[in-house]
LONU-710145 format. One line per field, with one value per residue (C-alpha): residue in three letters; residue number from 1; z negated, y negated, x negated. Coordinates in nm, 2 decimals. Each point is the difference from the previous one (the first is absolute). Last residue first. Example, Ala and Ser with C-alpha at 12.3 -4.5 7.8 and 13.67 -1.06 7.14 Angstrom:
# LONU-710145
r [SER;ALA]
k [2;1]
z [-0.71;-0.07]
y [0.11;0.34]
x [-1.37;0.14]
***
This chain:
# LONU-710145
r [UNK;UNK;UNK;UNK;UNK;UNK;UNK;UNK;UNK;UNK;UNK;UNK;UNK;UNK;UNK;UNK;UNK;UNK;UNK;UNK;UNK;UNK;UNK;UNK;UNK;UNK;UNK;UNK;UNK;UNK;UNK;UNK;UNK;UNK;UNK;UNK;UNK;UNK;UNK;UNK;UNK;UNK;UNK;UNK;UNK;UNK;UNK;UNK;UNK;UNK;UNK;UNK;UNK;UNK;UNK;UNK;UNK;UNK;UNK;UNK;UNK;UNK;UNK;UNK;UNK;UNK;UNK;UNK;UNK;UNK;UNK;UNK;UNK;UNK;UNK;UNK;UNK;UNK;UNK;UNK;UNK;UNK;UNK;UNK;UNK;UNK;UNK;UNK;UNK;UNK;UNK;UNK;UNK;UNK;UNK;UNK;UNK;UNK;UNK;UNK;UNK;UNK;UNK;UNK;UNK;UNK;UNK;UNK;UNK;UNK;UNK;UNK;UNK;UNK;UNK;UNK;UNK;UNK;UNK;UNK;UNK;UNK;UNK;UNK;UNK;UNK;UNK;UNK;UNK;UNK;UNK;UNK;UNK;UNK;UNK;UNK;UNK;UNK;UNK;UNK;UNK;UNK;UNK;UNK;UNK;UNK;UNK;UNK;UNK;UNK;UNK;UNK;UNK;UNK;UNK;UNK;UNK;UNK;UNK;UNK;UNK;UNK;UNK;UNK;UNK;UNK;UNK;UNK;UNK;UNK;UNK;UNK;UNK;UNK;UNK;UNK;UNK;UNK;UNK;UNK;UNK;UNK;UNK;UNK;UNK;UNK;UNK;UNK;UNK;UNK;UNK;UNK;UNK;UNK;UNK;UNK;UNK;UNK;UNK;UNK;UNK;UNK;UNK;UNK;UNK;UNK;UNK;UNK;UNK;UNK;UNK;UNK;UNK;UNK;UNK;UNK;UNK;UNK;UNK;UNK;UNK;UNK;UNK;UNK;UNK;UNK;UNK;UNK;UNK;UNK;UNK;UNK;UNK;UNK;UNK;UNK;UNK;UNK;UNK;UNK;UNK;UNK;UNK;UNK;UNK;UNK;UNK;UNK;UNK;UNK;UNK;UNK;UNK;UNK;UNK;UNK;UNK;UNK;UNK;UNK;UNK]
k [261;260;259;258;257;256;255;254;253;252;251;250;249;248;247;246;245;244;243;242;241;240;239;238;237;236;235;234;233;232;231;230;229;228;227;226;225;224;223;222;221;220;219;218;217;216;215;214;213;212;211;210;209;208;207;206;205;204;203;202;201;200;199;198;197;196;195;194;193;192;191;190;189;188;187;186;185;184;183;182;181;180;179;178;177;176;175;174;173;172;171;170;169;168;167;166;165;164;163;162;161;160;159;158;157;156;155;154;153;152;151;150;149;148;147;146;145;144;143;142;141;140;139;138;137;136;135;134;133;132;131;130;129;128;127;126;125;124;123;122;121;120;119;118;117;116;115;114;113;112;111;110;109;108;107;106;105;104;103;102;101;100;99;98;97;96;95;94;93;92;91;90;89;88;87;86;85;84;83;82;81;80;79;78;77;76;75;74;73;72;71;70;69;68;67;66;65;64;63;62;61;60;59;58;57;56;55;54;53;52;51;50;49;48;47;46;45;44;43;42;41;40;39;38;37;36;35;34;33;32;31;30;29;28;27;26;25;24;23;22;21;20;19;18;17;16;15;14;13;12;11;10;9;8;7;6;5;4;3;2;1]
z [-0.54;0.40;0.16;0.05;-0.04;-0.34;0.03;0.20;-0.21;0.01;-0.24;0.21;-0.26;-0.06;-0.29;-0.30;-0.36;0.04;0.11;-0.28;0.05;0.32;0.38;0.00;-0.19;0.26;0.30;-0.20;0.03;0.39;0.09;-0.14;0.14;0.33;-0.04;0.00;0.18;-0.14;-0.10;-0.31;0.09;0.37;0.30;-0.01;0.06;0.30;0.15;-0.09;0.19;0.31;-0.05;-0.03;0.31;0.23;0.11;0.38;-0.21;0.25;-0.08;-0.35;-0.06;0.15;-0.22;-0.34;0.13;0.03;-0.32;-0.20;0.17;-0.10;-0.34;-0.27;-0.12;0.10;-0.18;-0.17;-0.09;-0.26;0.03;-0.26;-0.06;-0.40;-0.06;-0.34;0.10;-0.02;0.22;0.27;0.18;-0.13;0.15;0.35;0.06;-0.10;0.21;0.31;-0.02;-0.04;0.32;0.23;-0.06;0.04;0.35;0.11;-0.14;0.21;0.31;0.03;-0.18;0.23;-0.35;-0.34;-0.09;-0.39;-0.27;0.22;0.16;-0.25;0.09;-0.08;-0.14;-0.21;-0.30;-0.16;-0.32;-0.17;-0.34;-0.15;0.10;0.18;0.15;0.15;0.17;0.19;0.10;0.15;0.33;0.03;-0.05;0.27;0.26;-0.10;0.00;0.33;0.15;-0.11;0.09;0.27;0.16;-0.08;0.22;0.29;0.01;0.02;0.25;0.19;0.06;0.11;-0.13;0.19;-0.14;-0.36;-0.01;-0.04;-0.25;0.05;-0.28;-0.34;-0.08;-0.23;-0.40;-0.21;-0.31;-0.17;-0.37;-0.15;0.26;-0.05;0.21;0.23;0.17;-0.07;0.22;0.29;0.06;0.01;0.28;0.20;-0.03;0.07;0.29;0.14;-0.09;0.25;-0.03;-0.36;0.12;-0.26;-0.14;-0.36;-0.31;-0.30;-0.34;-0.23;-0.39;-0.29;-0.15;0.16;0.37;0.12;0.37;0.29;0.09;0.05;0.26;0.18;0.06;0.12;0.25;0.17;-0.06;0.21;-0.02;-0.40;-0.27;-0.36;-0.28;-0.32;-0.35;-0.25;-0.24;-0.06;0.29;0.24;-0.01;0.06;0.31;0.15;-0.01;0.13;0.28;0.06;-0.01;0.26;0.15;0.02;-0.21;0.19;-0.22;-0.39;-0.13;-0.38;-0.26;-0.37;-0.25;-0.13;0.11;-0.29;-0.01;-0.37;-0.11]
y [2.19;-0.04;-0.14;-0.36;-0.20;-0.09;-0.41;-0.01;-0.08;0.31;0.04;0.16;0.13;-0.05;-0.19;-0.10;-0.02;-0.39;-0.11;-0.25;-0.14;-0.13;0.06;0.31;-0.22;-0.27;0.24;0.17;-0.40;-0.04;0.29;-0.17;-0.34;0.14;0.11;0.36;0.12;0.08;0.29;0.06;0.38;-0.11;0.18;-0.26;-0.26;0.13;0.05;-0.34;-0.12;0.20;-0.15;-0.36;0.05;0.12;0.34;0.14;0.23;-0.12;-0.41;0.05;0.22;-0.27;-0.31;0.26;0.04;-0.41;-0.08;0.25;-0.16;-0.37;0.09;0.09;0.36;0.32;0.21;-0.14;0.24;-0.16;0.18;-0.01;-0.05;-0.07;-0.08;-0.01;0.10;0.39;0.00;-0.13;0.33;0.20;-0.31;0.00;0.34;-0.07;-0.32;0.18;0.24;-0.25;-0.22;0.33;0.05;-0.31;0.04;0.31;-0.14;-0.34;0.18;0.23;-0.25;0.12;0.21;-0.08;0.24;0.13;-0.12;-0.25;-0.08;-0.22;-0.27;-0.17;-0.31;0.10;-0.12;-0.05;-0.12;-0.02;-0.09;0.10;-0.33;0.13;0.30;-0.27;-0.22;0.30;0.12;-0.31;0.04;0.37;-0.04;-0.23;0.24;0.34;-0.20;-0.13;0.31;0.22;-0.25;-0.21;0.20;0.31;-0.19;-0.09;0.37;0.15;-0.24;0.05;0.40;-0.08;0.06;0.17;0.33;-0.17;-0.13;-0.45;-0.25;-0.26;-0.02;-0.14;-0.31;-0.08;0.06;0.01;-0.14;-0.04;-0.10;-0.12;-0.20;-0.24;-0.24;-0.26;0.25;0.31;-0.23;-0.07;0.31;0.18;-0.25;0.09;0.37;-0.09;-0.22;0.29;0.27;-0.13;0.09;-0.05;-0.44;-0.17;-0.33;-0.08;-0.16;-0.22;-0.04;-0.22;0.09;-0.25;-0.05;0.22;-0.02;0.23;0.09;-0.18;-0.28;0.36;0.10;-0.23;-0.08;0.39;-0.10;-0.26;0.26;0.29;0.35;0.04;0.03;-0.18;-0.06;-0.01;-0.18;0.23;-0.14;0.26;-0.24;-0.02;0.42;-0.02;-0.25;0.19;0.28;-0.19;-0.07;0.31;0.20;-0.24;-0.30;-0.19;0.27;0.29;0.05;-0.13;-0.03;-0.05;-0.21;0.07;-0.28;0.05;0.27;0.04;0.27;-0.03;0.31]
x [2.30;0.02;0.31;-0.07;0.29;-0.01;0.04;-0.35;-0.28;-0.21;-0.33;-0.30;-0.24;-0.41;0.05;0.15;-0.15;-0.09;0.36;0.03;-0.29;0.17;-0.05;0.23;0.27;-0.03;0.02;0.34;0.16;-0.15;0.23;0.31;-0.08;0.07;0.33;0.16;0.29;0.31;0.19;-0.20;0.00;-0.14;0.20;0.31;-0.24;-0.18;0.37;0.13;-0.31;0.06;0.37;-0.11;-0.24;0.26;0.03;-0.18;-0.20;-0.36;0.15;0.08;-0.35;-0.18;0.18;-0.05;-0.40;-0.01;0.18;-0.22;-0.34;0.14;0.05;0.32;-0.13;0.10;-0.27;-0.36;-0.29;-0.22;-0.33;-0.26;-0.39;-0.09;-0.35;-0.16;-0.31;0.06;0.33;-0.27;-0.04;0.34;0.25;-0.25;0.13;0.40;-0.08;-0.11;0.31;0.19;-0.11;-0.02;0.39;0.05;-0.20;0.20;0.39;-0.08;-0.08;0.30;0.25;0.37;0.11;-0.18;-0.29;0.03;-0.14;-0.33;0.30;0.10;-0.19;-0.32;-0.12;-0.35;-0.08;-0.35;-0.03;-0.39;-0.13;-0.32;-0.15;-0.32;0.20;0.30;-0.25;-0.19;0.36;0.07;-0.14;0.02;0.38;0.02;-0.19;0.21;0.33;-0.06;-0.14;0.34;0.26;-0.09;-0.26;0.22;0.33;-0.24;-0.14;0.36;0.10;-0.28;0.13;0.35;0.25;0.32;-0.03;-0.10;0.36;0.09;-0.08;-0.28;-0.29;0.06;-0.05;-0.29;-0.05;-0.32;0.04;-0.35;-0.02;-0.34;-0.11;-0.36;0.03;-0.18;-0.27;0.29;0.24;-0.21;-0.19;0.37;0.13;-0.30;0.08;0.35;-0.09;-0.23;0.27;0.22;0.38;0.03;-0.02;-0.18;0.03;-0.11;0.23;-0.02;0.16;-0.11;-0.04;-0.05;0.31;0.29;0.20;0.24;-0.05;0.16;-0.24;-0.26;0.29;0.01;-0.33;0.02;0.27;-0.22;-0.29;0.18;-0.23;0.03;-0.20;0.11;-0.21;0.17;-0.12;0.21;0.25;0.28;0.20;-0.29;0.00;0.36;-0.04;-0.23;0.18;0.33;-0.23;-0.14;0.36;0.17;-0.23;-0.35;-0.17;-0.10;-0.33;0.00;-0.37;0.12;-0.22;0.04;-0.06;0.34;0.19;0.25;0.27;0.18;0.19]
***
């Protein structure tokens, strides 16, 4: 089977690093013009040097910072004035680990603004774009706790939960224009937020960081953990033609370990 995304233009969100990146970079590689949106420009020039290059198509990029819906609802008017997107990734870090008993109630608002409100407004954007062309992708980074809720992830596990169940709605609205809307949920997988939660739990356990890691990897059936590059390989199969009859599910990517059929 031959993946091709020539001609196709991908909005990728949370792409200066880890799973956006490498997403980027996969799209780039099946021939997709990518626009990258990011909060750091320096490292989003980066980036766009980064990605494979084909005849004819230039990538670019737009700053916006997830934190302030102004600058991403400015960011938005930018990109669908200059482009017309046809594959939407929408991916952002996820929000600080810790119980819901000591969370408090702005955190829980902060992390749905990101998450929830974000994906909501870009999709709206590009929706219009995808009807006229009978062609639409839209792919959501989550995590597997939208499965099963992952120990120590109060806030994270609410709002992913909230970001499914908004894309298994918006899946059966715009299924009937040729839209697909799916979540890829990543597990342990080599990023900065999975070295920072593995360096907490070492220092609250009181064990080094080589033997929390041992531990992680010992409870995955493919006894490692996962890599970047991984994820973005199932986002580029969800963005093809190839992926046309799929949507509205949450695929994990996580070496087996969730427990859930």
């Amino acid at each position: 089977m031959q993946i091709s995304l020539e001609s196709k233009v991908a909005l990728v969100c949370g792409s200066t690093q880890g799973i956006g990146l490498e997403t980027a970079r996969a799209l780039a590689g099946l021939g997709a013009k990518c626009i990258l949106l990011a909060r750091n420009e320096d490292r989003l020039r980066e980036a766009v040097a980064s990605l494979p290059g084909h005849p004819g198509v230039q990538h670019d990029y737009e700053v916006a910072d997830f934190g302030d819906l102004n600058a991403v609802d400015k960011a938005i008017d930018r990109i669908v004035d200059r482009f017309s997107i046809e594959i939407l990734v929408n991916n952002t870090g996820g929000p600080s680990p810790g119980p819901l008993e000591n969370t408090d109630s702005t955190a829980f608002e902060r992390a749905f603004s990101q998450h929830v409100l974000c994906n909501q407004r870009l999709s709206m954007a590009v929706i219009p774009t995808m009807k006229k062309v009978g062609f639409g992708r839209i792919i959501n980074i989550v995590s597997t706790s939208v499965k099963t809720p992952l120990p120590n992830l109060g806030v994270s596990n609410t709002i992913r939960g909230a970001v499914a169940s908004w894309a298994k709605t918006l899946a059966n609205e715009v299924g009937q224009y040729g839209i697909t809307v799916n979540n890829v949920l990543p597990g342990s997988i080599h990023t900065g937020r999975l070295t920072s939660l593995l360096e907490r739990t070492a220092e609250q356990s009181g064990k080094s960081l080589r033997v929390v890691t041992q531990e992680m990897e010992i409870s995955i059936p493919l006894r490692r953990i996962g890599k970047p590059e991984e994820i973005a390989q199932v986002v580029a199969f969800l963005a093809s033609p190839a992926a046309s009859y799929v949507t509205g599910t949450s695929i994990p990517v996580d070496g087996g370990k969730t427990p859930t059929i």
